[in-house]
C-alpha positions as CSV (number, residue, x, y, z in Angstrom):
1,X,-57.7,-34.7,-74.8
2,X,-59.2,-37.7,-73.2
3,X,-62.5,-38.8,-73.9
4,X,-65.0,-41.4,-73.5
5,X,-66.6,-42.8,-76.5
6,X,-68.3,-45.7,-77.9
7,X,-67.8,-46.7,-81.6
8,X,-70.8,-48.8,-82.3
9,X,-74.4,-49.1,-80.8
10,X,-74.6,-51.2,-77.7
11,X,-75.0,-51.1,-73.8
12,X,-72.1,-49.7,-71.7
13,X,-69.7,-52.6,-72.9
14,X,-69.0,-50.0,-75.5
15,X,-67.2,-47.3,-73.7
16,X,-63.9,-46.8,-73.8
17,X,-61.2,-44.0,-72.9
18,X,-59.5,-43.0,-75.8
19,X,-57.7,-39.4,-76.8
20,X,-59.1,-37.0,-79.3
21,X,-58.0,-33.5,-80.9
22,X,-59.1,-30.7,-79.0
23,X,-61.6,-29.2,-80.6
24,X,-62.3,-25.6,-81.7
25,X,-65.4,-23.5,-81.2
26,X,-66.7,-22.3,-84.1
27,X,-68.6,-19.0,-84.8
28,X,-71.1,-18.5,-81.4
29,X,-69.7,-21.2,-79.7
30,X,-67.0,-21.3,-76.8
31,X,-64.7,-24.2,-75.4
32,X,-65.6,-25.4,-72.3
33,X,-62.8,-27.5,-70.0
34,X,-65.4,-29.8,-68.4
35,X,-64.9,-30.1,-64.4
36,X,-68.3,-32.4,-64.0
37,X,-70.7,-33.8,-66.3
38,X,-74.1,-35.8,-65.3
39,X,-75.7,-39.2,-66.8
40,X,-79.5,-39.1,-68.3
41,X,-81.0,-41.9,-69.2
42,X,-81.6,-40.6,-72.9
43,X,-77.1,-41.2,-73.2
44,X,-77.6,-44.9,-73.1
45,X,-80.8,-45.0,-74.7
46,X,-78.8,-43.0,-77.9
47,X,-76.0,-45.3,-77.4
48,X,-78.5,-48.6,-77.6
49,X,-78.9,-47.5,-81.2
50,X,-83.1,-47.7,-80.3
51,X,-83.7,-43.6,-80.9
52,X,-81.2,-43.5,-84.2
53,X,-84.3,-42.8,-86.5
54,X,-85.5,-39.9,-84.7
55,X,-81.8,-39.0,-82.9
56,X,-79.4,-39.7,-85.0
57,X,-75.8,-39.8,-84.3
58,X,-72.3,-39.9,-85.7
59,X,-70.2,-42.6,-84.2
60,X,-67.6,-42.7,-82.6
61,X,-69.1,-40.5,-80.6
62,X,-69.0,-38.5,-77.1
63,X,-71.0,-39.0,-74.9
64,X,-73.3,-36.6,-72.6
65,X,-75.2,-33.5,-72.5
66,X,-74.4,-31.7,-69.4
67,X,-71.5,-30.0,-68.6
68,X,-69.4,-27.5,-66.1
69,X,-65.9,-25.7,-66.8
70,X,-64.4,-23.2,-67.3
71,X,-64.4,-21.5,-71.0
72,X,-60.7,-22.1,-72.4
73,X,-61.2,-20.4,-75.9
74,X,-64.0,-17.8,-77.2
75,X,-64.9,-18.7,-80.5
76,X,-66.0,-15.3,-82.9
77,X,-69.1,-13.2,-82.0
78,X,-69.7,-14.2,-78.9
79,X,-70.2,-11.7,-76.4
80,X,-70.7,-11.5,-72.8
81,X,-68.2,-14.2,-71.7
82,X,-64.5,-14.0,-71.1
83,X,-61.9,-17.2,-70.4
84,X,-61.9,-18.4,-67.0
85,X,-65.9,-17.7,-66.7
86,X,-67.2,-20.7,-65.3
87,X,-70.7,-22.1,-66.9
88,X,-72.6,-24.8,-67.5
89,X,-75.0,-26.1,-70.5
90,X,-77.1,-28.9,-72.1
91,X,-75.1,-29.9,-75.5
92,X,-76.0,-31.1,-78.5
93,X,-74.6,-34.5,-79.0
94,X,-76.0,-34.9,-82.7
95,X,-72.1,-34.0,-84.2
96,X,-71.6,-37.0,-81.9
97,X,-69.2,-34.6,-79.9
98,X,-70.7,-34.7,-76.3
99,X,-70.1,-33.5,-72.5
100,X,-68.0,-37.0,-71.6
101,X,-64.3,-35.3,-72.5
102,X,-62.0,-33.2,-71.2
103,X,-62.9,-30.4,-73.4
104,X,-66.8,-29.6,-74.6
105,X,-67.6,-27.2,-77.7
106,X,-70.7,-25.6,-76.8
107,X,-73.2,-23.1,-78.5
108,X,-73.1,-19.6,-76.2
109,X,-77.0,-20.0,-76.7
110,X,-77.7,-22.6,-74.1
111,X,-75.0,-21.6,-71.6
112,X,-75.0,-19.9,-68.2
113,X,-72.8,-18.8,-65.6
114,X,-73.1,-21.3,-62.8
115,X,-74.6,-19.6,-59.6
116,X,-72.0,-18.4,-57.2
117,X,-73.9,-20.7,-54.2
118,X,-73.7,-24.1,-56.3
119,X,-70.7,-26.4,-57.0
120,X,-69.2,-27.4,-60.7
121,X,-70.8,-31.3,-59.7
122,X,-74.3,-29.4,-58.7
123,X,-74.0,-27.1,-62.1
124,X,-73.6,-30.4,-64.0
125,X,-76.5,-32.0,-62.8
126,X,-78.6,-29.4,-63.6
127,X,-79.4,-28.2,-67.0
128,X,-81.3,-31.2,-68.8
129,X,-82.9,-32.5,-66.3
130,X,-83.8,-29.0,-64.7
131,X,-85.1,-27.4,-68.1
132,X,-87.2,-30.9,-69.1
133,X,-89.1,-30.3,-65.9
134,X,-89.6,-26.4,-66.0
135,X,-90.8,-26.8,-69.9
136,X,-92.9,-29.6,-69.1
137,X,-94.2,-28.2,-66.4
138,X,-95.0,-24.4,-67.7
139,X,-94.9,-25.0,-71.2
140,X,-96.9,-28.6,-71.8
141,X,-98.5,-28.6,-68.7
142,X,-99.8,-25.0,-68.4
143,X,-98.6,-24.2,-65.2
144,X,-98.1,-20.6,-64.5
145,X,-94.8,-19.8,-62.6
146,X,-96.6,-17.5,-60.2
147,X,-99.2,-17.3,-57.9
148,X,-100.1,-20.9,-59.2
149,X,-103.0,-22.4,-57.8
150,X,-103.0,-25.8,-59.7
151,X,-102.7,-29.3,-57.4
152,X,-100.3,-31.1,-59.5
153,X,-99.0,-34.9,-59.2
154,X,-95.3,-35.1,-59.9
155,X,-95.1,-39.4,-60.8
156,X,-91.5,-40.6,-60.3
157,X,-90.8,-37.3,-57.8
158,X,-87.5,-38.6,-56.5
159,X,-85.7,-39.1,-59.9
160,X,-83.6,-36.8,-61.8
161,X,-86.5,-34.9,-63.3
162,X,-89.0,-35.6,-60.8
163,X,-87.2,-33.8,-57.9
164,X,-86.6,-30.4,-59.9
165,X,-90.4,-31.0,-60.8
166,X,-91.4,-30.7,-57.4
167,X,-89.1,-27.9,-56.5
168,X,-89.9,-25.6,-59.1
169,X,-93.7,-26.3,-58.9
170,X,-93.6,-25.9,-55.1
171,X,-91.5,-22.5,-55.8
172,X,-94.8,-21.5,-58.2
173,X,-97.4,-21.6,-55.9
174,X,-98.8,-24.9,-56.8
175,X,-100.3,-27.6,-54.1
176,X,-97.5,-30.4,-55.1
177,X,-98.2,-34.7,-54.9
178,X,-94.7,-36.5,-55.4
179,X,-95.3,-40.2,-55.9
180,X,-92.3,-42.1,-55.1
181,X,-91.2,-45.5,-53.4
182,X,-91.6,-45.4,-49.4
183,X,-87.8,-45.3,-48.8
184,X,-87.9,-41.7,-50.8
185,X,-90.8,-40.0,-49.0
186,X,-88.9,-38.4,-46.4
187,X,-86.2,-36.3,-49.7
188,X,-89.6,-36.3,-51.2
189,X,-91.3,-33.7,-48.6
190,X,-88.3,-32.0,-48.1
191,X,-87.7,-30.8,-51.5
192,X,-91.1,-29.1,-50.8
193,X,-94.2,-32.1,-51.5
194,X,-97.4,-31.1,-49.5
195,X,-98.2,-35.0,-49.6
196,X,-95.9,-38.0,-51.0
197,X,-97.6,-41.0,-52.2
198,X,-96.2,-44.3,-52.0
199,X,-97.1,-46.1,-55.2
200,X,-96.8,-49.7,-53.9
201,X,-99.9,-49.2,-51.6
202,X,-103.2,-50.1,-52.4
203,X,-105.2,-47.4,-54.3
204,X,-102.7,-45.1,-53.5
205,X,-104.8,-41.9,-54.7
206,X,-108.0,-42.5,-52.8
207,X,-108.8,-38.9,-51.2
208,X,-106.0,-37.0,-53.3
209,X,-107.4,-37.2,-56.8
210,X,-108.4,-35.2,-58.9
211,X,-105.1,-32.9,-60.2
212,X,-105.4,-29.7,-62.4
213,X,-102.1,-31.4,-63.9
214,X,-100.1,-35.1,-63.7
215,X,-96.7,-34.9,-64.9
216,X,-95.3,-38.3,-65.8
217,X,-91.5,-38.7,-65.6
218,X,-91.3,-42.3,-65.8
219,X,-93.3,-43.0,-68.9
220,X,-96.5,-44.6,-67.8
221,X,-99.8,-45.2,-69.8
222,X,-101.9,-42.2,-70.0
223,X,-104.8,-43.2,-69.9
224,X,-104.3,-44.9,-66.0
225,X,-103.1,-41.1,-65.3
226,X,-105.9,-39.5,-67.3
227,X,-108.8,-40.4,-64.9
228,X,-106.8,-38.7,-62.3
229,X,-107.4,-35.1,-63.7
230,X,-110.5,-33.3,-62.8
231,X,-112.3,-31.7,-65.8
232,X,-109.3,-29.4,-68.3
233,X,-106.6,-30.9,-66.5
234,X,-103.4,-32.1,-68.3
235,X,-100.9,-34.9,-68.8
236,X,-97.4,-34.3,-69.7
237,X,-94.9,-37.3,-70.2
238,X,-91.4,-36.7,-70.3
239,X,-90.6,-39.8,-71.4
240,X,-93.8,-40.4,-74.7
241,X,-94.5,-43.9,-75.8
242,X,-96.8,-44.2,-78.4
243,X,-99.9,-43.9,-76.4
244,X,-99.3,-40.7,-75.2
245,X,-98.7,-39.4,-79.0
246,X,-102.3,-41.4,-80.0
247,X,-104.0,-40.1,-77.2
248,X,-102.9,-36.5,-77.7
249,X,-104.7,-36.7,-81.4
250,X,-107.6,-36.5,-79.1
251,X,-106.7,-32.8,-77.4
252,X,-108.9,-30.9,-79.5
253,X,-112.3,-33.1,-78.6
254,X,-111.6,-33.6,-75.3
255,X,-111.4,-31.5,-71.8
256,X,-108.5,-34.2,-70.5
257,X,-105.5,-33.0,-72.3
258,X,-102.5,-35.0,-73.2
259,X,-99.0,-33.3,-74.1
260,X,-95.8,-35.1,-75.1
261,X,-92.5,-33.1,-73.6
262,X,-89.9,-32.5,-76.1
263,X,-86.5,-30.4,-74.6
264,X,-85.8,-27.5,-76.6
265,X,-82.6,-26.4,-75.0
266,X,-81.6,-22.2,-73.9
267,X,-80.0,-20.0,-72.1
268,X,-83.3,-18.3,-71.1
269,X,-84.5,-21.4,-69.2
270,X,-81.6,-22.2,-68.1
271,X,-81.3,-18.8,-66.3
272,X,-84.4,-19.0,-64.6
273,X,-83.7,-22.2,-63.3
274,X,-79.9,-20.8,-62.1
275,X,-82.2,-17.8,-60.2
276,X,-84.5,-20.5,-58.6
277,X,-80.5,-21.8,-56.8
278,X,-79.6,-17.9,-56.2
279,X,-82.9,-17.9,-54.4
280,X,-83.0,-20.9,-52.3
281,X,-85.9,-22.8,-54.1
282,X,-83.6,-25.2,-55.7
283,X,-81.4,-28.1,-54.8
284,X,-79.7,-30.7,-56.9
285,X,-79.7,-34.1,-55.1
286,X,-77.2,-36.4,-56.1
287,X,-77.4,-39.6,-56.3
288,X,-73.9,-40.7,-56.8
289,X,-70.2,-39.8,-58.9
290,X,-68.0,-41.0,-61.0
291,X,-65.0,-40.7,-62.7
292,X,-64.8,-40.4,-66.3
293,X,-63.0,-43.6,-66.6
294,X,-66.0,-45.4,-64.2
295,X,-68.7,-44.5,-66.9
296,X,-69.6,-47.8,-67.7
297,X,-70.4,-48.2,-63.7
298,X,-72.8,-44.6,-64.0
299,X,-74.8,-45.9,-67.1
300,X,-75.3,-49.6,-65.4
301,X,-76.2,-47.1,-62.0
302,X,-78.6,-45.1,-64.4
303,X,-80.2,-48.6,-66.0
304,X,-81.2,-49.9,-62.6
305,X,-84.3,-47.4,-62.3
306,X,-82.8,-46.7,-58.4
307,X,-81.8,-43.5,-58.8
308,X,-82.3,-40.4,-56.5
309,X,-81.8,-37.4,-58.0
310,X,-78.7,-37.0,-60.3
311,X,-75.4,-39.4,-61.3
312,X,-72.5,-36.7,-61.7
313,X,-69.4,-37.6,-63.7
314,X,-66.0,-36.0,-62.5
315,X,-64.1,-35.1,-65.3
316,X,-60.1,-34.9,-63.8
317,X,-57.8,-32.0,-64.7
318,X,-55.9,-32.4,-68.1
319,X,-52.9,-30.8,-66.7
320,X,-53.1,-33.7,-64.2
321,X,-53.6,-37.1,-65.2
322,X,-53.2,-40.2,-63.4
């Protein structure tokens, strides 16, 4: 199979096509022939070799956590799938075997059928960006998934996280702040913000603040978002430096609290973000796609910080190369 790998830590340089085995899936696990994948800035943030102590890797290695197909083989004990079922997933990418290849291995645990009104490049986008937004949301932040009542201030609410953030705490209940650049305001309200900031202004929060909860998504200080929440109101950052993990030792002496997201990928969340499509409360905005072979142009795309909503990768057909 073709794949797109990098054999040493580096920027995008590094990629190259090159063909690999086909893999097998093991015991719970099903093959996946990949029709889209998506780019997140934690693939060449791995690949930089800066995260190796705390995500280690394998090199050579694939690649990617998202990914659409269609399941190819069943591996034993899985149930409730058949070949030809088309689903998507977030991977694992610690084997160093990721979503950039023709053909994916992936857990049965973390995958989905895609929804029958959303596209294999829409299904791609999805699952880590979608589920680090629901879990930081619900889980970190506190925010209940109905009938909430919270006024939350989504920070980077045009970005691959940001804009499922907004969605699925608009679909909630919850009075929803996006803070973006002025030439996103206008995809900003339409995915469902009651107000959109724009963070270049002057004292951009005068008359908004305070908020029950602030969720971060472009990893920003917490304590310039802190003074933002009214009394019990949280933090969440997607994207933790260390200040956020200092000023969380705090939590249990202070009303302010602060919560670093970590992604715990599953099927479960997955779902409930795959109902949220089914039911109209959920878009994917894409930014931009590439071909496999143009991966080096989606990671340099990614780097910029410009991106609105999701880069997709378009995996081609095995049976029809070019």
């Amino acid at each position: 199979m073709r794949a797109m790998i990098y054999r040493a830590y580096g920027g995008p340089e590094q990629l190259e096509m090159t063909d690999l085995p086909r893999p097998s899936p093991g015991p719970g696990q099903v093959l996946v022939q990949a029709l889209a994948s998506s780019v997140n800035p934690v693939d060449w943030k791995i690949a930089s070799g800066k995260l190796r102590f705390i995500m280690p890797i394998k090199l050579p290695a694939v690649p990617g956590f998202d990914v659409a197909g269609t399941i190819a083989e069943l591996g034993a004990d899985v149930k409730g799938y058949a070949v030809g079922d088309l689903v998507h997933a977030r991977i694992a990418t610690n084997s160093g075997t990721g979503a950039c290849a023709e053909f994916a291995v992936v857990g049965a645990d973390v995958l989905n059928r895609v929804p029958a009104r959303m596209a294999p490049a829409e299904a791609a986008a999805l699952p880590l960006a979608g589920m680090t937004a629901l879990q930081a949301l619900r889980d970190h932040a506190g925010l209940p998934l109905e009938v909430a009542r919270e006024r939350v201030l989504v920070v980077g609410a045009s970005g691959g996280v940001g804009h499922f953030a907004v969605q699925i705490a608009r679909a909630a209940g919850a009075t929803v702040v996006g803070v973006c650049s002025a030439r996103n305001a206008e995809l900003v309200a339409s995915l469902g913000a009651h107000e959109v900031i724009d963070y270049t202004k002057p004292d951009p929060y005068r008359g908004l603040a305070p908020f029950d909860i602030v969720l971060d998504c472009v990893g920003g200080s917490p304590f310039s978002w802190t003074r933002l929440l009214n009394r019990g109101g949280r933090f969440a950052s997607i994207m933790p430096g260390p200040g956020v993990f200092i000023r969380s030792v705090l939590n249990p002496v202070t009303r302010r609290k602060v919560r670093a997201m970590l992604l715990k990928s599953n099927a479960t969340d997955l779902s409930i973000l795959d109902q949220l499509v089914e039911a109209g409360k959920l878009r994917v905005v894409i930014d931009s796609r590439y071909p496999l072979t143009d991966l080096r142009a989606a990671w340099k795309r990614s780097m910029s910080g410009r991106t609105v909503g999701k880069i997709v990768i378009d995996v081609p057909d095995p049976e029809n190369r070019q």
